[in-house]
C-alpha positions as CSV (number, residue, x, y, z in Angstrom):
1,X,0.0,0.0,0.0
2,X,1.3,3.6,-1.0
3,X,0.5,6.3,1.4
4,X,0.8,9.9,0.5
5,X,1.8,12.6,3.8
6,X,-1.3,15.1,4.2
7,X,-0.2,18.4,6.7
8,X,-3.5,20.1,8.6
9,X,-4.3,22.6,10.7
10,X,-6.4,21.6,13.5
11,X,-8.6,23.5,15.7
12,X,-6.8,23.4,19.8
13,X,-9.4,22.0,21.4
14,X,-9.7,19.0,18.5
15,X,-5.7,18.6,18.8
16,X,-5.9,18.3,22.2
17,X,-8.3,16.1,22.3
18,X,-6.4,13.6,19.6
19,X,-3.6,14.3,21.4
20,X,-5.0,13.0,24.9
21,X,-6.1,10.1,22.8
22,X,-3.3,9.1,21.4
23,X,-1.1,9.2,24.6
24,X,-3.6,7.0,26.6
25,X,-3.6,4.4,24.0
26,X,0.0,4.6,23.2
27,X,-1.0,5.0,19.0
28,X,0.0,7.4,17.3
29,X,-2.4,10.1,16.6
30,X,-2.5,9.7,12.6
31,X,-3.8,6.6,13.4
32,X,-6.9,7.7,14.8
33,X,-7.0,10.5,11.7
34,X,-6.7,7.5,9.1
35,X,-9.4,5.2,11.2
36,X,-11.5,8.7,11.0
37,X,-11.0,9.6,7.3
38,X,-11.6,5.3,6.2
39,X,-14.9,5.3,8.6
40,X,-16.1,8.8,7.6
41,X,-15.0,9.8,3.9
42,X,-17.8,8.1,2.0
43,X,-20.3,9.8,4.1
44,X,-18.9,13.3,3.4
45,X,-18.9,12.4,-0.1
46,X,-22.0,11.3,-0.2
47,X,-23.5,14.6,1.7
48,X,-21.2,17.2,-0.5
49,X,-23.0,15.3,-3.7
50,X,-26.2,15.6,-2.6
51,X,-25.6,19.4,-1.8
52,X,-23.9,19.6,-5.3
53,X,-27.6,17.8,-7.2
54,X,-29.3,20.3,-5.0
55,X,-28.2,23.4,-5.5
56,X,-28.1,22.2,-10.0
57,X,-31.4,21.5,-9.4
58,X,-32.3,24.8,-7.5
59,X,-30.0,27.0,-10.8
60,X,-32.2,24.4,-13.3
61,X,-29.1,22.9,-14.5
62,X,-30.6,19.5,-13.6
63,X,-33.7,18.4,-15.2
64,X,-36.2,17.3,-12.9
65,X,-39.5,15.2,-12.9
66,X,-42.8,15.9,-11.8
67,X,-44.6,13.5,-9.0
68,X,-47.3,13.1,-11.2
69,X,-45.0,12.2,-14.3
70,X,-43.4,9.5,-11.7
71,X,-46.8,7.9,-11.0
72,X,-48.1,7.6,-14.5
73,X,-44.5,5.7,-15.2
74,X,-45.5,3.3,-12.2
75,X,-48.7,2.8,-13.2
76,X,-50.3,4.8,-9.9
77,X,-52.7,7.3,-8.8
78,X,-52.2,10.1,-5.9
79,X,-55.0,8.4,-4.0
80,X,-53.0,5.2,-4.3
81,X,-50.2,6.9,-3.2
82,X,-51.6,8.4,-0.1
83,X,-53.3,4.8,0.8
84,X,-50.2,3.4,0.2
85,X,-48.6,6.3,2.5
86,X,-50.9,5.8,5.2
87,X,-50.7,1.7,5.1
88,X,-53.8,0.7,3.5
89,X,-52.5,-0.8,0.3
């Protein structure tokens, strides 16, 4: 595995906190910045492109569909929606 070095700036309070961390567990605190980015990184990514689809949809950049055009493809009604909604489908 190839690693790459990555230099940040973090808050005191955060960098205390990573650093109490790392001294009670005797690993080093990149560890716990590695097991962070690995558990973490998909999420943000996930978020940040939902944000992105968001805001081109908001400028019209991203066609969109209509509810009604969705149930027509599915073969549905809004009543049958809103029995399915409330559970009596």
């Amino acid at each position: 595995m190839s690693t790459g070095v990555l230099s940040i700036r973090l808050p005191h309070e955060l960098k205390h906190r990573l650093d109490a961390l790392s001294a009670s567990t005797g690993r080093p605190a990149a560890f716990y910045v590695r097991e962070a980015l690995t558990e973490h990184l998909g999420e943000l990514e996930h978020v940040y492109t939902l944000r992105a689809e968001a805001e081109a949809v908001r400028s019209g950049k991203l066609e969109t569909v209509g509810l009604d055009e969705v149930l027509a493809d599915l073969g549905m009604t809004r009543d049958e929606l809103d029995d399915t909604a409330l559970g009596d489908a």
